[in-house]
N, C-alpha and C positions, 0 to 999 in steps of 0.2 A: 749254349753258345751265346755269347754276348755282342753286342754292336757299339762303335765307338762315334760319336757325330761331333766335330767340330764345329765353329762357331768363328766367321771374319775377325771378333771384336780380341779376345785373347785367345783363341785358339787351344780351349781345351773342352778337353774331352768330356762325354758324358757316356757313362752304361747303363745301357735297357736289358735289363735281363730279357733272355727269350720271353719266358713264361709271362710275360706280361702282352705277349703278342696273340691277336688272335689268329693270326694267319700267318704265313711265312713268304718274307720277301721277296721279290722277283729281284732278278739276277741284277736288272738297272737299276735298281733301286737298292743295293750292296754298296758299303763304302767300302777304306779298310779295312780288313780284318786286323785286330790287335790281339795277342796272348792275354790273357788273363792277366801276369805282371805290369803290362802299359798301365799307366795311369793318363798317360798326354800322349797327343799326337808333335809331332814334329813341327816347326812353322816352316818345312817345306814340304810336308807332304799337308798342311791347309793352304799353302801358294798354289799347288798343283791342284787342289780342289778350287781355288780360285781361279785358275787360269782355266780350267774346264767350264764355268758358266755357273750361276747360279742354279741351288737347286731346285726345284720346284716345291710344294708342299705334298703334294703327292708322293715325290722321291724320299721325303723324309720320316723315316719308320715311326709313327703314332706311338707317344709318350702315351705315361699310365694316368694320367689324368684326362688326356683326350680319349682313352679307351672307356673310360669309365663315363664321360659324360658320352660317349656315342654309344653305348651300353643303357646308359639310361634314358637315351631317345629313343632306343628299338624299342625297350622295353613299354615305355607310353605310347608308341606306335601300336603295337600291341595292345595293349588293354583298350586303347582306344578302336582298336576292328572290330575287338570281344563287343562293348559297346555298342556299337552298329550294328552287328551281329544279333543280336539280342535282344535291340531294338525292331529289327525286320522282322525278327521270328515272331515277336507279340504283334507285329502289328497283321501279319499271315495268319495268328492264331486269330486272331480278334475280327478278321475277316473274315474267315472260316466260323467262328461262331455267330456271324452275324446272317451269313447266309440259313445255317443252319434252322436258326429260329423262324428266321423268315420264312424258310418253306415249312415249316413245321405249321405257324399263323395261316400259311396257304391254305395247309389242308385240312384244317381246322374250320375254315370261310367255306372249304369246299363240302365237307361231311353235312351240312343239309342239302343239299344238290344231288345226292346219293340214296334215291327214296326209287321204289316199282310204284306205275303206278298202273293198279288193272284199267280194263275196260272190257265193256261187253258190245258182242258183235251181237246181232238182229238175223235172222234168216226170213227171209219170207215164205209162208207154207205153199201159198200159191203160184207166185211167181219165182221163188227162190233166190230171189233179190237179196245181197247180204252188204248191210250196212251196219254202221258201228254207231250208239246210241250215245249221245253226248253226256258226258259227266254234268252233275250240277256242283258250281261250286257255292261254297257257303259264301254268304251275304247279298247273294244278286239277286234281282227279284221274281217271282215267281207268279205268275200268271193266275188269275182263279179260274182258268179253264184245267190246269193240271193238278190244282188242290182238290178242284169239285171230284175230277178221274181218281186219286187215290185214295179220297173220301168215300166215294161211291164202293170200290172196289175192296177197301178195308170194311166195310160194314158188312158186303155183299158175303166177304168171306170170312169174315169172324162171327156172323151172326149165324150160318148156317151150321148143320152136322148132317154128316156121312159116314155110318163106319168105316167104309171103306176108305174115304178122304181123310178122316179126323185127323191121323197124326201128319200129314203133309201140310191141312191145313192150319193145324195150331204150330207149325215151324216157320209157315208163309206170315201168318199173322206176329209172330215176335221178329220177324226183319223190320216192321214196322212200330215197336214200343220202343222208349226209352229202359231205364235200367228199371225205375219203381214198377211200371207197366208191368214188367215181364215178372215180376215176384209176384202182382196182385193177379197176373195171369197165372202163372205157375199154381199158385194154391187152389186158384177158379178150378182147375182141372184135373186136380187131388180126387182119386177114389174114397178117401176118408171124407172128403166134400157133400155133404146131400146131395148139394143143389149142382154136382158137376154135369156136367153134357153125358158124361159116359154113363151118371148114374141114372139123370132122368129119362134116358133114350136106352137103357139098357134092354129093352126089348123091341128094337129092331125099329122103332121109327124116327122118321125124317124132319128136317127143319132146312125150311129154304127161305132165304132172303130178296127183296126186290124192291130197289130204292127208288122213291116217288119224286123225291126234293131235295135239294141244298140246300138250304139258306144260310150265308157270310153273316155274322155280327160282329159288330165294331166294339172298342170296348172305348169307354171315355176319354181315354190317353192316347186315341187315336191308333193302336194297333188290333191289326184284324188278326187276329188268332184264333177265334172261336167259331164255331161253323153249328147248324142244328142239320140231323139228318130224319126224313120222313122215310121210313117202307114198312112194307109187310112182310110179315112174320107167318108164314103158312108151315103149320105143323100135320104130318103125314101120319096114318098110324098103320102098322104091320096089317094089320087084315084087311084093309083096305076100304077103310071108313072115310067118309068125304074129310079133305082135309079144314082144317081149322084155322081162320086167318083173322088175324089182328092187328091193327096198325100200332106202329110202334114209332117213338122218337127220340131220337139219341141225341145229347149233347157233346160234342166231342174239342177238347184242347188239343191243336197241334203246334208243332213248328217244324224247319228244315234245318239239318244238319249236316257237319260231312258226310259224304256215303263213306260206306264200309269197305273197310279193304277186303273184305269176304268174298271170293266170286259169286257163290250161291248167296248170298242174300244182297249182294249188288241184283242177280237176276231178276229178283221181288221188286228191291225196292232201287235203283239206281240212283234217285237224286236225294234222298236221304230224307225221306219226308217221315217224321216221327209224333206218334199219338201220346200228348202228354197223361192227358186223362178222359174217360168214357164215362157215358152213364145215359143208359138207355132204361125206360120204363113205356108201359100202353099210355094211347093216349088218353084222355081224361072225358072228349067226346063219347070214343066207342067204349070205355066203360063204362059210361053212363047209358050210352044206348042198347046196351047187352043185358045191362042192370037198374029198366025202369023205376 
């Protein structure tokens, strides 16, 4: 169907094909309808379109050139939302991965804050007093009233033997060595060993330890690490012969380290105090005084 629209200036007609139309007219917006054979309208049926009022531009059914540029606005409208669109979505992506890492850096700051750390409680025998025994941390300084205690008490018990005791007490005595210590201990107590504890006490007798003295030495660089230890060395023998006692003096390397995450050798050693090197031998007195 076709539409015919006049014009004040000559009064002639123009046809819009439908099909150029994207929507169909409202009834006010109908002029007259013409046959297909009209070429013109009448200049009295454009006086009667005159005498009715001007038309408005909205009453006037959108030519194919005005379809096509509002056709090519929609369309820019369009790719321009796409645009927007697209731009949101990266910038919701880009915040999402931004978050993402960020917690990831969290818990990355967080995974050393993620450690057990033991401790050992104390019972009292007598009073049954139960208190919890403070960690030592590395670096802080340590008293020589606590070094002289686990000097005294690593000598007391690495110098002695008991077969009863032996294996508790050479388990006690390596909570106390570093790593070299515990290989030159290890071989010390090798049955292939001569000189082992196991071989020379293999018939039943005793060795007991009892520490006389301290003494702290300094070394010229001004660290005390080095300690001398005085006791006697009383050897027992199975049938019951008077025991044999020798003064002995040890020179011993220590230092403190972290304690061990180990509960049992925390219970030994708690502040980490560790024997770098040993070396005990008789004194030089009482061998001379045994061997005028």
């Amino acid at each position: 169907m076709d539409y015919l629209l006049c014009t004040d200036r000559d009064a002639v007609s123009v046809r819009i094909p439908q099909r150029a139309l994207q929507w169909p007219v409202a009834p006010h917006q109908r002029t007259r309808r013409a046959s297909v054979g009209d070429a013109r309208l009448g200049a009295h049926d454009c006086a009667i379109a005159r005498d009715n009022g001007p038309m408005s531009a909205q009453s006037i059914p959108p030519t194919a050139d005005g379809y096509f540029e509002e056709s090519s606005r929609w369309n820019l409208d369009r790719v321009a939302a796409t645009r927007r669109s697209e731009r949101c979505a990266w910038r919701v992506a880009a915040a999402g991965w931004t978050c993402a890492v960020s917690c990831a850096g969290a818990l990355l700051c967080l995974m050393p804050l993620k450690r057990v750390d033991p401790f050992l409680i104390r019972v009292d025998n007598s009073t049954g007093v139960v208190d919890v025994v403070p960690a030592y941390v590395a670096g802080s300084g340590i008293d020589e009233t606590v070094s002289r205690y686990f000097l005294t008490h690593y000598v007391t018990t690495c110098e002695r033997f008991n077969y009863v005791t032996a294996e508790s007490d050479y388990e006690e005595c390596g909570a106390f060595h570093t790593a070299a210590r515990n290989q030159a201990w290890y071989a010390l107590w090798q049955r292939s060993n001569p000189k082992s504890p196991l071989n020379l006490h293999r018939d039943g007798s005793l060795v007991r330890a009892q520490v006389q003295a301290v003494s702290f030495l300094q070394r010229s660089n001004g660290i005390s690490n080095l300690a001398q230890v005085r006791y006697l060395r009383a050897e027992l023998q199975a049938a019951g012969a008077p025991p044999r006692v020798m003064p002995w003096i040890a020179t011993i390397q220590y230092a403190y380290a972290a304690p061990s995450s180990d509960a049992r050798v925390r219970s030994w050693n708690p502040v980490g105090f560790k024997v770098i090197e040993f070396s005990a031998e008789p004194e030089v007195s009482a061998v001379a005084e045994k061997n005028p």
